[in-house]
BAGU-418462 format. One record per residue (C-alpha): residue number from 0; x, y, z. Coordinates in Angstrom, 2 decimals, decimal comma, always signed. Layout:
# residues N
[site NUM [X Y Z]]
...
This chain:
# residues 395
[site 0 [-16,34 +5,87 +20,83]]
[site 1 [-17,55 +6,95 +16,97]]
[site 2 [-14,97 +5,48 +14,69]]
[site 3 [-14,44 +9,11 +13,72]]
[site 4 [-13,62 +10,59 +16,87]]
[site 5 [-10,38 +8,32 +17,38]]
[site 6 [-8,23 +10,07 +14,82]]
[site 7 [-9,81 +13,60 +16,27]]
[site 8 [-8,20 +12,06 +19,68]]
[site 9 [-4,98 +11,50 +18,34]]
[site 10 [-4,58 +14,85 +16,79]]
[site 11 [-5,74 +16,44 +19,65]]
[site 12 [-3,31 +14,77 +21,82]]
[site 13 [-0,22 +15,41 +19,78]]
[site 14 [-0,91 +18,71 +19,21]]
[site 15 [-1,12 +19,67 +23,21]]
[site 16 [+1,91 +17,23 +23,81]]
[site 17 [+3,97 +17,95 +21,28]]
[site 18 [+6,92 +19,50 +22,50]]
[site 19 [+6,68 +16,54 +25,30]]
[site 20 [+7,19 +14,10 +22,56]]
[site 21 [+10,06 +15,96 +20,94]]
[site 22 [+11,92 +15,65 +24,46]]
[site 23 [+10,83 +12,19 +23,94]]
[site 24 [+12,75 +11,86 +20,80]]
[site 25 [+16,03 +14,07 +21,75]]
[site 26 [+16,77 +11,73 +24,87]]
[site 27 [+16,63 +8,84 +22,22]]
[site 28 [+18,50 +10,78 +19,73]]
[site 29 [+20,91 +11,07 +22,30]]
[site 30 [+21,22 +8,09 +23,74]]
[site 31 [+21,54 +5,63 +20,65]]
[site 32 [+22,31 +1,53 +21,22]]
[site 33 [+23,28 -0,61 +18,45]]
[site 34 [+21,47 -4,03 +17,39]]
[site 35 [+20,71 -5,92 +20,55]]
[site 36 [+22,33 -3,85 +23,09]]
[site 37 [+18,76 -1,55 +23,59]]
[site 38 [+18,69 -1,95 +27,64]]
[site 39 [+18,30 +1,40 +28,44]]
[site 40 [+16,06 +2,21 +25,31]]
[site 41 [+13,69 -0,30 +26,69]]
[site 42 [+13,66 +0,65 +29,79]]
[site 43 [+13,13 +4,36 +28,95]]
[site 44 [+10,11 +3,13 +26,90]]
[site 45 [+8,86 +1,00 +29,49]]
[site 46 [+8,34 +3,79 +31,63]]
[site 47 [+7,14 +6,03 +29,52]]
[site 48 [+4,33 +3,73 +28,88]]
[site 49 [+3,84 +3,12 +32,41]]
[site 50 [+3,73 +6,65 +33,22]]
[site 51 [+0,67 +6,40 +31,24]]
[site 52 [-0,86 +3,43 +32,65]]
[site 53 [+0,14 +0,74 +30,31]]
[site 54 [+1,51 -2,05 +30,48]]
[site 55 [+3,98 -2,77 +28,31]]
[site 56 [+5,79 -6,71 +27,78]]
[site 57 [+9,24 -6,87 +27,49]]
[site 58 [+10,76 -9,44 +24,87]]
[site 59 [+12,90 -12,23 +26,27]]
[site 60 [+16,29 -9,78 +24,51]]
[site 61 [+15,25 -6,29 +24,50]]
[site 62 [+12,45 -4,62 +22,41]]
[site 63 [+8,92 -4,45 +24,17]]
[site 64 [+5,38 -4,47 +23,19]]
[site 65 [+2,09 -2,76 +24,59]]
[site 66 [-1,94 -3,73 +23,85]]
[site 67 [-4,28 -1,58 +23,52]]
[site 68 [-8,17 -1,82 +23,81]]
[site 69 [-9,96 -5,11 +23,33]]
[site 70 [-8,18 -8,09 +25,05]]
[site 71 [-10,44 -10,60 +22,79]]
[site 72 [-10,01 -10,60 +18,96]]
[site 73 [-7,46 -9,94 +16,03]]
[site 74 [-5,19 -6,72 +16,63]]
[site 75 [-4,57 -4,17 +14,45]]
[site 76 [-0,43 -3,43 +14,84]]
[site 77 [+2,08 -0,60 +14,02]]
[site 78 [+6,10 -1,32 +13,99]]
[site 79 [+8,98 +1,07 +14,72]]
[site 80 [+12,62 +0,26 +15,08]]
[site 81 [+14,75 +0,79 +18,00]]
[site 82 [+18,33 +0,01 +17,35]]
[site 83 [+21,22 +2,82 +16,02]]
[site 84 [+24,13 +2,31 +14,01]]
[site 85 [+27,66 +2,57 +14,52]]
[site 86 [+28,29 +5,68 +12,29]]
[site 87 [+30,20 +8,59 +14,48]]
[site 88 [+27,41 +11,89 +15,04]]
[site 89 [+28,06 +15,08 +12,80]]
[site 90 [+25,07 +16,96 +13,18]]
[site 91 [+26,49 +19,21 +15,92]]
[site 92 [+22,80 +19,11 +17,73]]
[site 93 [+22,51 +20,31 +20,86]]
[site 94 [+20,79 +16,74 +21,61]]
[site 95 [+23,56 +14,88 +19,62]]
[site 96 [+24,59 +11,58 +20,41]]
[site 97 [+26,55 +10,97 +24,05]]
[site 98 [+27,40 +7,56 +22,83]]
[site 99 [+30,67 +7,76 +20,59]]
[site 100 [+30,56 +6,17 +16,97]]
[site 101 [+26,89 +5,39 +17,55]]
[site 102 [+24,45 +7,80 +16,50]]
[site 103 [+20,40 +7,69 +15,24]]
[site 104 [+21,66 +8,48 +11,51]]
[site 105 [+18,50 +6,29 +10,09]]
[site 106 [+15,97 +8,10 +11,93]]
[site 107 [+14,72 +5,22 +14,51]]
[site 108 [+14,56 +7,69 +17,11]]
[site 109 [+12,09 +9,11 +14,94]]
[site 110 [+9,95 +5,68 +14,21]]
[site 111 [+10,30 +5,26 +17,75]]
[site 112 [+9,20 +8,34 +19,32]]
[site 113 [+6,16 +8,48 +16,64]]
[site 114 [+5,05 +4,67 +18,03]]
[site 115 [+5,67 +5,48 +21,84]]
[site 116 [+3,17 +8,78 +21,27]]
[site 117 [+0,70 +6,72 +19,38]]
[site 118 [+0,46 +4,52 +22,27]]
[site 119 [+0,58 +7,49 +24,78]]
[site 120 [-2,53 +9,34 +22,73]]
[site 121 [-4,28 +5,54 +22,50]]
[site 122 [-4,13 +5,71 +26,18]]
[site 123 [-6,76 +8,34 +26,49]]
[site 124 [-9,23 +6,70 +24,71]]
[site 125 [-8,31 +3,03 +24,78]]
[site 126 [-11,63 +1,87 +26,94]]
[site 127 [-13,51 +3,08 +23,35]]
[site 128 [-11,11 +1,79 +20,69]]
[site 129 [-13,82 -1,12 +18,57]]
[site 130 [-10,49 -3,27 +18,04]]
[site 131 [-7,32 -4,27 +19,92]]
[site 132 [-4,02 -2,43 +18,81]]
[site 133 [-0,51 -3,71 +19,40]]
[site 134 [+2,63 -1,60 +18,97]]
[site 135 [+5,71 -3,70 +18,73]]
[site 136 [+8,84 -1,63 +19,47]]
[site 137 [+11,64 -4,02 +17,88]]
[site 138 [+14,98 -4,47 +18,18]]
[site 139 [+17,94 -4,89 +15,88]]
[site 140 [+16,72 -4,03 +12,71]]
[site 141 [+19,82 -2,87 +11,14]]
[site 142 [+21,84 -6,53 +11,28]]
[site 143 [+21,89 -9,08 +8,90]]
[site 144 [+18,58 -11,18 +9,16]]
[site 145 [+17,10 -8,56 +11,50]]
[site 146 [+14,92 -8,67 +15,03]]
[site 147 [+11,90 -9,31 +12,80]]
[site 148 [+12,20 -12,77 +12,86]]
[site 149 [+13,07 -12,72 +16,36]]
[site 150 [+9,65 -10,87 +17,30]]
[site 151 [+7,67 -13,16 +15,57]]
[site 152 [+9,03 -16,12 +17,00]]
[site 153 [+8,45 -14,22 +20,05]]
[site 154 [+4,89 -14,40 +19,44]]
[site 155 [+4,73 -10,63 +18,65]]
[site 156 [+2,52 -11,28 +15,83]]
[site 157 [+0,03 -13,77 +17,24]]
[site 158 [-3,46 -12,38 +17,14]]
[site 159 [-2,12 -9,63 +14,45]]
[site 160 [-4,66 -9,40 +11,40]]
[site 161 [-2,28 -6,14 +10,34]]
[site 162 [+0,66 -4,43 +10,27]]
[site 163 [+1,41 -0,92 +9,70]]
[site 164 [+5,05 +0,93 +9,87]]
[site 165 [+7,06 +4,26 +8,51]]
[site 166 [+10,61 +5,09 +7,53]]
[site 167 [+11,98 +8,58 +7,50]]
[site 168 [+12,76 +9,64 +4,18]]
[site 169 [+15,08 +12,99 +3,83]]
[site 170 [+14,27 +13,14 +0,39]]
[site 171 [+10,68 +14,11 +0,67]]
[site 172 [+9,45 +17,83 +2,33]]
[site 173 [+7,44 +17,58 +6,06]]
[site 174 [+4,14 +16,66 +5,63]]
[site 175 [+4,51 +14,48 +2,71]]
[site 176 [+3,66 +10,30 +2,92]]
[site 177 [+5,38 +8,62 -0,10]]
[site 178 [+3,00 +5,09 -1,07]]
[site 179 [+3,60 +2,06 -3,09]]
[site 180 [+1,71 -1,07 -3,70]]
[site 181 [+4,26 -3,51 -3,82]]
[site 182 [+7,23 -3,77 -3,92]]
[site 183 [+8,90 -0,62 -1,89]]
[site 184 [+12,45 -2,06 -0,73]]
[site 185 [+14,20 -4,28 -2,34]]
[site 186 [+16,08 -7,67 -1,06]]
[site 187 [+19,53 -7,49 +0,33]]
[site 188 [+22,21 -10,46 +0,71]]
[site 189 [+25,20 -10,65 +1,56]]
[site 190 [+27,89 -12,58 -0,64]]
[site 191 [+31,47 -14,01 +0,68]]
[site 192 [+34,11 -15,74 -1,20]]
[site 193 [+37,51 -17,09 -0,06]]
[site 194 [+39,72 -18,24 -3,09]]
[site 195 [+42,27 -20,24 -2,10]]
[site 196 [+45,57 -21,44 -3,91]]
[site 197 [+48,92 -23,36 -3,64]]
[site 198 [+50,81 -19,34 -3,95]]
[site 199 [+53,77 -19,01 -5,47]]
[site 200 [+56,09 -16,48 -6,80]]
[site 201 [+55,05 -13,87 -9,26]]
[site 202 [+57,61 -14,34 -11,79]]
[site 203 [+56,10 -18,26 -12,13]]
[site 204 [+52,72 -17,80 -12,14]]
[site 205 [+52,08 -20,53 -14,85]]
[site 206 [+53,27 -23,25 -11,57]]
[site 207 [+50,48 -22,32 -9,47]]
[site 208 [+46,76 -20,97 -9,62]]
[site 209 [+46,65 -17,13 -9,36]]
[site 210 [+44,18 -16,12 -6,51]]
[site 211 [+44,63 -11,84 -7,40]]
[site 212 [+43,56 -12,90 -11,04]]
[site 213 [+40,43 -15,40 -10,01]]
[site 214 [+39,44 -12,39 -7,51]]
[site 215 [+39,84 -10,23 -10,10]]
[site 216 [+37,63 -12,10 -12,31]]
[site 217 [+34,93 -12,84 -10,05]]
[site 218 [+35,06 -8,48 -9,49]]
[site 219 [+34,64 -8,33 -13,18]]
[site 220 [+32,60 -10,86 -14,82]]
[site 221 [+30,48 -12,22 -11,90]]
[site 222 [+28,25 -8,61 -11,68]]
[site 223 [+28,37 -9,00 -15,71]]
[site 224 [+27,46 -12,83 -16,43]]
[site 225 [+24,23 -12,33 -13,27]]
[site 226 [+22,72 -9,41 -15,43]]
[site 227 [+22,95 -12,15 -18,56]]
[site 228 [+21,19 -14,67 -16,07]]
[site 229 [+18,24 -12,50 -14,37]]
[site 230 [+15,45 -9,92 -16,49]]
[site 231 [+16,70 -6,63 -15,69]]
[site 232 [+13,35 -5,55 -14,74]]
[site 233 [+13,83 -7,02 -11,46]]
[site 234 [+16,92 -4,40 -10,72]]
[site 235 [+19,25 -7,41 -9,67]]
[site 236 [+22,81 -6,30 -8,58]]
[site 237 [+25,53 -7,38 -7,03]]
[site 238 [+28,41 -4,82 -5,87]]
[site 239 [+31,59 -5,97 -4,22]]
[site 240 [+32,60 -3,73 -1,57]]
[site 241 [+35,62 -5,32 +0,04]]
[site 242 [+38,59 -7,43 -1,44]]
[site 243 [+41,75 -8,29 +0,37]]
[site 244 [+44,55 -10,93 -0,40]]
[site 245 [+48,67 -11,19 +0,05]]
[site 246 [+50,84 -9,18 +1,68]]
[site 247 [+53,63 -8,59 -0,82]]
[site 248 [+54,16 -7,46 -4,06]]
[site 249 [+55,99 -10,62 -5,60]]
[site 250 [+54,44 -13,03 -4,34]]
[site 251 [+51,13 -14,91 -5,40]]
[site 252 [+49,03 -15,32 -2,39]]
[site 253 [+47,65 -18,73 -0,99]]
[site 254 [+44,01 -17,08 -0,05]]
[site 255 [+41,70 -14,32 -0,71]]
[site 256 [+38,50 -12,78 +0,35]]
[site 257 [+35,66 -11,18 -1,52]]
[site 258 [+32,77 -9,06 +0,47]]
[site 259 [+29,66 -8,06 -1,66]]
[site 260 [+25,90 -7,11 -1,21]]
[site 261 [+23,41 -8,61 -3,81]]
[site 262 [+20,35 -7,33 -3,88]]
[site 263 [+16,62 -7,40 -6,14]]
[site 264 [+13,27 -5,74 -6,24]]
[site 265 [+11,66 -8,94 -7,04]]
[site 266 [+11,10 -11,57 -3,99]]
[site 267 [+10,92 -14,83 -6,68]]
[site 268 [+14,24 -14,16 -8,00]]
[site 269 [+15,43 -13,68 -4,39]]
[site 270 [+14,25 -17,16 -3,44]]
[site 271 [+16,50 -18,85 -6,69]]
[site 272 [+19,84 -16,16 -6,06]]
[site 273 [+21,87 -18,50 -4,03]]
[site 274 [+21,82 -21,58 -6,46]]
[site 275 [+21,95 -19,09 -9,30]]
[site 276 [+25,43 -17,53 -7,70]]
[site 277 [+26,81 -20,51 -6,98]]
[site 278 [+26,28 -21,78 -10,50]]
[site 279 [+28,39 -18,54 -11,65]]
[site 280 [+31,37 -18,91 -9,60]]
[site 281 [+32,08 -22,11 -10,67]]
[site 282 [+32,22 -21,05 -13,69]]
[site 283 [+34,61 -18,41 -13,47]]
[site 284 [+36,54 -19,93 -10,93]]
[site 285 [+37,53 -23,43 -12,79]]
[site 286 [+39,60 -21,71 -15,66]]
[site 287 [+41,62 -20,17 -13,12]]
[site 288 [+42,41 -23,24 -11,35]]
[site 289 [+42,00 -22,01 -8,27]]
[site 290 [+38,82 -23,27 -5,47]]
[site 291 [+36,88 -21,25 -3,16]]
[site 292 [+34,21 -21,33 -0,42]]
[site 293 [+31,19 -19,46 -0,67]]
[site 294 [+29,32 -18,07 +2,30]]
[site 295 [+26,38 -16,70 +1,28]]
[site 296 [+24,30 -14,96 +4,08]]
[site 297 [+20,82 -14,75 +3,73]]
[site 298 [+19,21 -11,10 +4,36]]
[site 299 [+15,52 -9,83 +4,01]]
[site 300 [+13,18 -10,30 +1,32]]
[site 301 [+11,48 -7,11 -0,43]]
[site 302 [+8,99 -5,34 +1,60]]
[site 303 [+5,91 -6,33 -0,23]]
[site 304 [+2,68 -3,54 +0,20]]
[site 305 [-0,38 -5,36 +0,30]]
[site 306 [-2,66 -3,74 -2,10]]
[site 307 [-5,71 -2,98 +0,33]]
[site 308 [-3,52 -2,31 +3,25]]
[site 309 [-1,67 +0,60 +0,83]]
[site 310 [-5,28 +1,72 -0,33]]
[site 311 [-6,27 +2,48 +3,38]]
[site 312 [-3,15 +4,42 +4,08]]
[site 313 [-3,93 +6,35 +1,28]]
[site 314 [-6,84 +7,67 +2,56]]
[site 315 [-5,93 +7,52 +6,35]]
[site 316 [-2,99 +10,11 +4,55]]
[site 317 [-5,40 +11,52 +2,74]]
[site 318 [-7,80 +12,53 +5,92]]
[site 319 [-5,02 +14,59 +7,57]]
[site 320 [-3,99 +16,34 +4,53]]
[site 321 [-5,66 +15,88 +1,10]]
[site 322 [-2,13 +16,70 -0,81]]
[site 323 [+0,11 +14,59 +1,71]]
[site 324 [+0,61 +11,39 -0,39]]
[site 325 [+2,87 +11,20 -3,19]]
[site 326 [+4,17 +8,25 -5,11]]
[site 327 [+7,20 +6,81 -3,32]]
[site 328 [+10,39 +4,88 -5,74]]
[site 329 [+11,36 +1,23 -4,80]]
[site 330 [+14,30 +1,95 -2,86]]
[site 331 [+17,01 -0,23 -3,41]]
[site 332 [+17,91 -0,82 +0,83]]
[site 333 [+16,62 -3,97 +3,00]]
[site 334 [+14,08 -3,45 +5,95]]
[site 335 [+13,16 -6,60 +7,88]]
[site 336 [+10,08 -4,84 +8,54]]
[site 337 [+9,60 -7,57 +4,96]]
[site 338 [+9,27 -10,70 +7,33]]
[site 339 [+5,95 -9,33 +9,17]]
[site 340 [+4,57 -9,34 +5,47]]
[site 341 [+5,16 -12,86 +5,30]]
[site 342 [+2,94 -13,87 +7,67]]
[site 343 [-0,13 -10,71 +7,93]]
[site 344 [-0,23 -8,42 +5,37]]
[site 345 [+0,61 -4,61 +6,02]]
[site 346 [+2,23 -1,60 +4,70]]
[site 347 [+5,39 +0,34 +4,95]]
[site 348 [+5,10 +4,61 +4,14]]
[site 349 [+7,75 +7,05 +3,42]]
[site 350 [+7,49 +9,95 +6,01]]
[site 351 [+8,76 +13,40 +4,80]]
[site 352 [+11,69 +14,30 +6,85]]
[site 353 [+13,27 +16,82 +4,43]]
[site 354 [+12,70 +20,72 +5,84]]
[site 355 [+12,08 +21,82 +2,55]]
[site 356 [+15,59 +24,53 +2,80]]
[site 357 [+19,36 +23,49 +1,94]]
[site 358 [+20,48 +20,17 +0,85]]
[site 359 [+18,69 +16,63 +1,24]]
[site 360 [+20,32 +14,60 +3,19]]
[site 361 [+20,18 +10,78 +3,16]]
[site 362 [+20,40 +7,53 +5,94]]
[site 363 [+23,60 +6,08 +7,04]]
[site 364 [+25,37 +9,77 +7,38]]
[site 365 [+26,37 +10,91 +10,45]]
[site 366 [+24,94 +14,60 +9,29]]
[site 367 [+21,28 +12,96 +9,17]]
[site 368 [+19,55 +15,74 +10,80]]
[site 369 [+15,60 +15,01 +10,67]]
[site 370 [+13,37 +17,56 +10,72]]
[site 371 [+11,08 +17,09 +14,25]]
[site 372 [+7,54 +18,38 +12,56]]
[site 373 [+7,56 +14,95 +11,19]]
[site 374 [+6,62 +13,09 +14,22]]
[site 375 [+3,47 +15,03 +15,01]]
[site 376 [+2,66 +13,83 +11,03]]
[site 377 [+3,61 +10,68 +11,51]]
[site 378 [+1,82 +10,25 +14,98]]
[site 379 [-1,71 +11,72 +13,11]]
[site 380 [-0,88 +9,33 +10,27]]
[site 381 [-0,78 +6,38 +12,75]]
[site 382 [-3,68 +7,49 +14,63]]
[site 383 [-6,34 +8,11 +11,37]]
[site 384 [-4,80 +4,75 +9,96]]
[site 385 [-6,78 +3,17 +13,34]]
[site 386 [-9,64 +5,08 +12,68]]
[site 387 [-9,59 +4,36 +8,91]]
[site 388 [-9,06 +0,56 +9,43]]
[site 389 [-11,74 -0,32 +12,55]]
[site 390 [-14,16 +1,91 +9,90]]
[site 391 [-13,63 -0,48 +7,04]]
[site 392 [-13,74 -3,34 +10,00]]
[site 393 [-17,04 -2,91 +10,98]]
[site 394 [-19,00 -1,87 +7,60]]
């Protein structure tokens, strides 16, 4: 096959299976699994492919993997997410979620349905692809350190030259791709501190070492003394968003706990945080006389664009509608989509989700309701991205 007929393909399978595929996506919408717990998502996608005569390969957990074309050679590879969260359904669809306090409220179903069509349409033509394609459907994106890592120690990404993925993005209309070289999520950690104390009584609190006011310090002036230590630019912040300690109102507690995220755009400042944090605490922790133990949890680096791998989703956008790319904002959120880009480079997109009437939406909330015209975009995207890449390949 022409380079130029594989994108034609695609469209022309989407657009005669497309209300197939949106079945596709309401059984997954309504049948979400959290991180790791994917069984019957994998299974459903393991027979979907093999309706199609694939043959998909199951990772040791859950998650799967199908090749396409060319057995010999690199592979050109796209990425979607399985995995829900545990955030209670609000949409009142008639597809909503059958699982309770688990619903698809970051649009995976989505990312998954698009990646399970592009294989479907791939199918058709895969005897005359020029290159191998692999699409890597992984699991537990949404937990601390992410599936990522376990794919790739997996072996998903041996004999990978690229890597390709999307995230639905209420916040831009159908039809629109949001692009950025660089930098396009940001890093997220995940900072806990337990003060501890001898306690005492709150009438005497010059006998002991106050734990409420060293907790109430590190609140304060740890945020505030980290934007003194880091350029701005680099839109460092940390944000507690739990804090817990005693149980009564006179009396100075032996222990507390602090919960926080910490995140930055910028992936060398990531790689210095920990010792930098550490450095802070203890100094706003010895005044107080109290001690503490720091668990800091490592997340997932920025998602960093490679520059030519951006430049050919550009026009791969470009080629299915000359006014679908727009310029997309670093978010400030982790995707562990990041760790692929440490070892091949690739490129994440924005995918228009937003219907263009009543209020944007965002991820995380249970009201998420995703606009369904946005797979067939993202499944053209995918499929002129192929086209687009084998071109530049072989010239």
């Amino acid at each position: 096959m022409d380079n130029a007929g594989i994108a034609a393909a695609v469209d022309q399978w989407i657009a005669t299976h497309e209300q197939r595929v949106i079945e596709w996506r309401r059984h997954l919408h309504a049948h979400p699994e959290l991180s790791n717990e994917e069984v019957e998502t994998t299974n459903y996608l393991v027979e979907t492919l093999e309706s199609f005569g694939l043959k998909p390969v199951r990772f040791p957990g859950t998650g799967l993997y199908v090749d396409l074309g060319p057995v010999e050679g690199k592979r050109l590879a796209f990425r979607a997410d399985i995995d829900a969260l545990g955030v209670p359904e609000q949409t009142g669809l008639s597809f909503a979620s059958v699982n309770p306090g688990v619903s698809h409220s970051c649009g995976h179903d989505v990312h998954t349905t698009i990646a399970l069509a592009l294989a479907c349409a791939l199918s058709t033509v895969q005897d005359q692809l020029p290159g191998g394609v692999r699409i890597i459907f992984q699991p537990a994106e949404e937990v601390m350190g992410g599936g990522a890592i376990d794919v790739v120690n997996w072996g998903g990404l041996e004999d990978v030259a690229a890597i390709y993925a999307v995230h639905a993005e209420p916040h831009l209309r159908v039809g629109e791709i949001g692009v950025r070289a660089g930098a396009i999520t940001s890093a997220s950690d995940v900072v806990r501190i337990e003060v501890q104390g001898p306690g005492g009584h709150t009438s005497r609190p010059q006998l002991t070492a106050d734990v409420v006011y060293a907790m109430g310090a590190l609140i304060t002036q740890l945020p505030a003394l980290l934007s003194r230590r880091v350029d701005p630019r680099t839109g460092t912040v940390l944000v507690f968003g739990h804090a817990e300690a005693g149980d009564a109102a006179n009396a100075i507690p032996k222990r507390g706990a602090l919960e926080g995220t910490l995140r930055t755009a910028d992936i060398g400042t990531w790689r210095e945080l920990e010792e930098l944090i550490t450095d802070l605490i203890d100094l706003v922790v010895a005044p107080t006389g109290c001690t503490y133990h720091l668990d800091y949890i490592r997340g997932v680096p920025p998602v960093l664009n490679d520059d030519a791998a951006t430049a050919l989703a550009v026009q791969a956008g470009r080629a299915i509608d000359p006014h679908a790319i727009v310029s997309a904002p670093q978010s400030s959120g982790g995707e562990d989509f990041s760790w692929y880009l440490e070892y091949v480079p690739g490129a994440m997109m924005r995918l228009g989700a937003w219907s263009g009437e009543g209020e944007k939406q965002d991820i995380h909330q249970g009201n998420l309701n995703i606009d369904e015209r946005s797979i067939a975009v993202g499944v053209r995207l995918f499929g002129s991205i192929v086209e687009k890449y084998f071109g530049v390949r072989d010239e």
